[in-house]
C-alpha positions in Angstrom: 5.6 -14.1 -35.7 7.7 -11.4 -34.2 11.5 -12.4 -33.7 11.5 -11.2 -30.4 8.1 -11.6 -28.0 6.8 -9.0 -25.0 4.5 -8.6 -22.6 4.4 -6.9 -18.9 3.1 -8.7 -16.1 3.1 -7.6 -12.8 5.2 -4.8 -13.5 7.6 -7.6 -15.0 8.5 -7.1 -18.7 8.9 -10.6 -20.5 11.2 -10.3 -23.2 11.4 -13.9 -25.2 13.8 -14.5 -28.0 11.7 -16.3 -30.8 13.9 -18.1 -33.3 13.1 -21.5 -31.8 13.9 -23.3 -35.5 16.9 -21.6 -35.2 17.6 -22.0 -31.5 16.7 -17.9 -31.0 19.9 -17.1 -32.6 20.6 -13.6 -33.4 19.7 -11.7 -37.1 20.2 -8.6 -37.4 15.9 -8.4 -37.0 16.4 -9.9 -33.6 19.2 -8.3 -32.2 17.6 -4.5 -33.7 14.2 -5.1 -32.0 15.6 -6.8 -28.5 17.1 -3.3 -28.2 14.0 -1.1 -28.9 12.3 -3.6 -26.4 15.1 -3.1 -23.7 14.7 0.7 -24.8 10.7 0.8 -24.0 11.5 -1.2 -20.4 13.9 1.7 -19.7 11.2 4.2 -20.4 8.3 2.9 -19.0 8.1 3.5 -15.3 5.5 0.3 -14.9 8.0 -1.8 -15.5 10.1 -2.6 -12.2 12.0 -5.5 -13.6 13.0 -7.6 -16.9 12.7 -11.2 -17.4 14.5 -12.3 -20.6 14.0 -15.6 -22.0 14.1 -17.8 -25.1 11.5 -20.0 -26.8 11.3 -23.5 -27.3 14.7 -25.9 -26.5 17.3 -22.9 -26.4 17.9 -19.6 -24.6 20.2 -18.6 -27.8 22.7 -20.1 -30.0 24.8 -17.0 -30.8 24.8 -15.5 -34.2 23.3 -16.7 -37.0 25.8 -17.6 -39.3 24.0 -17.4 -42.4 23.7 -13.7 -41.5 27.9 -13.6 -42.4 28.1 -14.9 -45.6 26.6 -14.7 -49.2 25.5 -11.7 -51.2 24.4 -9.8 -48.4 26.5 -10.8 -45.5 26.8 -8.2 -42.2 30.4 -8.0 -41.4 31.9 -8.7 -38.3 32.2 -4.8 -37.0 28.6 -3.8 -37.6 27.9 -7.1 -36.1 29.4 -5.6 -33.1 29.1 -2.1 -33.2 25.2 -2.0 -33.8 24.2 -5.5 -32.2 26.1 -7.1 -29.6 27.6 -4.2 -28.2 24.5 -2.0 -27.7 22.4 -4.7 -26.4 24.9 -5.7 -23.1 25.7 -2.0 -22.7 21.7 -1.3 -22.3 21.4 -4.3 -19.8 24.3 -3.1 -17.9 23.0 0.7 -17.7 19.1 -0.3 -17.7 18.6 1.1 -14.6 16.5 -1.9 -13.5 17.3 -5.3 -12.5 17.5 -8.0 -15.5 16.6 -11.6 -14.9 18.3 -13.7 -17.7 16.3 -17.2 -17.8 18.1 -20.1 -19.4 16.3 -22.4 -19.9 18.3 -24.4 -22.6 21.5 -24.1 -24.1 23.1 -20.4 -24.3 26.1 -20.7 -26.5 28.4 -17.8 -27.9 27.1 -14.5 -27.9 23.8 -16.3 -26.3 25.9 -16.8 -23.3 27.3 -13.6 -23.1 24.3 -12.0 -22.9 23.1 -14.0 -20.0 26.3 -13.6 -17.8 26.0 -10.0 -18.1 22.5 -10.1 -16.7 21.9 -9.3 -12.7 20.2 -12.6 -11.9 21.1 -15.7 -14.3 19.1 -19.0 -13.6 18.5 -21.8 -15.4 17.1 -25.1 -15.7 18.6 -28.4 -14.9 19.3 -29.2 -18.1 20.5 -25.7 -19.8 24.1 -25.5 -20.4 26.7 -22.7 -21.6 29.2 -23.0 -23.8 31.5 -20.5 -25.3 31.9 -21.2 -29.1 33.9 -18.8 -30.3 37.5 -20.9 -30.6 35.6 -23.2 -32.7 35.4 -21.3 -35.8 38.2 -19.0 -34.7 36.3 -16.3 -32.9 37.5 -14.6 -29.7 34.4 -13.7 -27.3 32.4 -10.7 -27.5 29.4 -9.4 -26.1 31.4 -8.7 -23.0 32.4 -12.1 -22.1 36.7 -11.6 -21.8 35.3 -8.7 -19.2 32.2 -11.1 -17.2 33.3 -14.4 -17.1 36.7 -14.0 -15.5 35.1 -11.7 -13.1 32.8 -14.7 -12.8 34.6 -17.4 -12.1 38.5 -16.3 -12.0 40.8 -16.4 -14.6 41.9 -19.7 -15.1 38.9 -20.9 -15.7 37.3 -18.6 -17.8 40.6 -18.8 -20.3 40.2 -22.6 -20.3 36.4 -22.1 -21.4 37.0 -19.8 -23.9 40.1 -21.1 -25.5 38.6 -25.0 -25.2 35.0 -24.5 -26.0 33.7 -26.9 -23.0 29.9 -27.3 -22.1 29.5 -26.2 -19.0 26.1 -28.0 -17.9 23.5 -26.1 -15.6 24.9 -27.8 -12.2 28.7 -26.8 -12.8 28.0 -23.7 -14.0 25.9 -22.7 -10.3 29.3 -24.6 -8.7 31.8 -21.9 -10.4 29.8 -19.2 -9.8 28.5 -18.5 -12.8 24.8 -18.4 -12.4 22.6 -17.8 -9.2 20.3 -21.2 -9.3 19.4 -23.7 -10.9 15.4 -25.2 -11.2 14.3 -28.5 -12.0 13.4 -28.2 -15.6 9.3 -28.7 -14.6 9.4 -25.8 -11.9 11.8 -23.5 -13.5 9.2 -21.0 -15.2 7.6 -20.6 -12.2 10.1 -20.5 -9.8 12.2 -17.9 -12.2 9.3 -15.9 -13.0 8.8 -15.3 -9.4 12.7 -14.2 -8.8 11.6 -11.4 -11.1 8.6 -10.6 -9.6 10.2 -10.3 -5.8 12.5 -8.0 -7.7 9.7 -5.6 -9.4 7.7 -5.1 -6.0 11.3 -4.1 -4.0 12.8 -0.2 -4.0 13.6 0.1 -8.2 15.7 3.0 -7.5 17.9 1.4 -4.8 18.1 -1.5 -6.9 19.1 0.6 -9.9 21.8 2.2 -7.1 23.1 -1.1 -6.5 23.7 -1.8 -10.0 25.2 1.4 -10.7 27.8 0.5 -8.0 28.3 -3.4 -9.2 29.2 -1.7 -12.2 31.2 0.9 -10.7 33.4 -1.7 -8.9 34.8 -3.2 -11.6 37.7 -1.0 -12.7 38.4 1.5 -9.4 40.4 1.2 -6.2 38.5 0.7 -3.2 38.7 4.0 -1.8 36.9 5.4 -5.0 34.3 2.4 -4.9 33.8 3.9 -1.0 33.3 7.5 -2.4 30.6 5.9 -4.9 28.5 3.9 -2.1 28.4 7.4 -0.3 27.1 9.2 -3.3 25.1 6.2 -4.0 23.6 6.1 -0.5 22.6 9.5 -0.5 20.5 9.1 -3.3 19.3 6.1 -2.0 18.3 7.4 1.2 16.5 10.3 0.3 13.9 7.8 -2.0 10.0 7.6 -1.3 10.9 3.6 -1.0 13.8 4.0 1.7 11.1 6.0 3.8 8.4 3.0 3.3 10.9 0.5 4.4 11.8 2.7 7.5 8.6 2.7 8.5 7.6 -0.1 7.9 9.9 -1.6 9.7 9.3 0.5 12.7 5.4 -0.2 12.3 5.7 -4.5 12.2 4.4 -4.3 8.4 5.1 -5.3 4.8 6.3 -2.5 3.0 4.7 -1.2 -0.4 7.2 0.3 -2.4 6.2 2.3 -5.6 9.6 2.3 -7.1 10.2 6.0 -6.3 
């Protein structure tokens, strides 16, 4: 069985992590082929949204340990360099809104992953934990640049530096995810988030992301010059006509995602 499950559905791509007997966390296998499958959701112009997942009681655990020690052990930097690294910088630049669907506990790296995600949900009782302090790690995967952005500083260096739990409830209280389902609802309810997001404007949404991203490190008369570039763009898509008119004509809109 693959490490790392797909399938599209309604223009959704389902991306599952698949390590369940080791709470889906990441080998080098794992982390390789969630990248080709976040590369073949960039590609494909039938798919209008990602939903990523994990299997059985965990979303992910982090790195595999085993994977750093013995004979052939992958040291920290490629570990990095060629896993961690390249899989939030694709979510961040996937030009295509990414649903990250906890529904268990999302630990370390596991966690990281998720916050840098557009939409994070969870069920009631998933839970987040940063790990790293408890073998003497510092966060990666972009978590020193997410959380704090997240949830404010203090907070986030508390997390970090004391390894807390964060359960599903707090974590919607700080601002750290968008909602939280009841663990019986929750693959409906957070498939259908993803689904909403697939049948809206995919290029306006991509806009949107480009300027969230855009935001983080300028002043705000350079983020102003971005939305105007942004809007521009925006405005002069098939899907910004569709909604005009639609609007005008007292209909639903169908947007094609052009």
């Amino acid at each position: 069985m693959s490490s790392v499950l797909f399938e599209v559905k309604n223009n959704v791509a389902v991306i599952t992590l698949n390590r369940p007997e080791k709470f889906n966390s990441f080998n080098r296998e794992m982390a390789l082929l969630l990248q080709q499958k976040l590369d073949e959701c960039a590609s494909d112009e039938n798919i209008r949204a990602v939903y990523l997942t994990g299997n059985g009681k965990a979303f992910c655990a982090g790195q595999d340990l085993a994977e750093l020690t013995g004979e052939n052990a992958i040291g920290i930097d490629k570990i990095l360099s060629e896993h961690y690294n390249p899989i939030v910088s694709r979510i961040r630049l996937l030009e295509k809104p990414v649903i990250a669907a906890i529904n268990g506990v999302a630990a370390g790296a596991g966690a990281n992953i998720a916050l840098c995600c557009d939409v994070v949900v969870s069920t009631a009782s998933a839970s987040f934990i940063q790990a790293f302090s408890k073998i003497g790690l510092i966060p990666d995967s972009g978590g020193t640049y997410f959380l704090p952005r997240l949830i404010g500083f203090q907070k986030a260096s508390a997390l970090m530096m004391l390894g807390d739990k964060v359960n599903a409830d707090e974590a919607e209280k700080i601002g750290m995810l968008y909602k939280v389902f009841a663990d019986e609802e929750f693959t409906t309810a957070s498939f259908a988030i993803a689904a909403t997001l697939a049948a809206m404007p995919t290029q306006g949404l991509a806009f949107t992301k480009q300027a969230l991203n855009n935001s983080m490190n300028v002043s705000f008369e350079t983020q102003l010059l971005k939305e105007d570039e942004l809007q521009r763009k925006a405005a002069a898509t098939e899907d910004y006509n569709e909604g005009v008119n639609s609007f005008l004509e007292k209909r639903k809109p169908i947007f094609k995602g052009r």
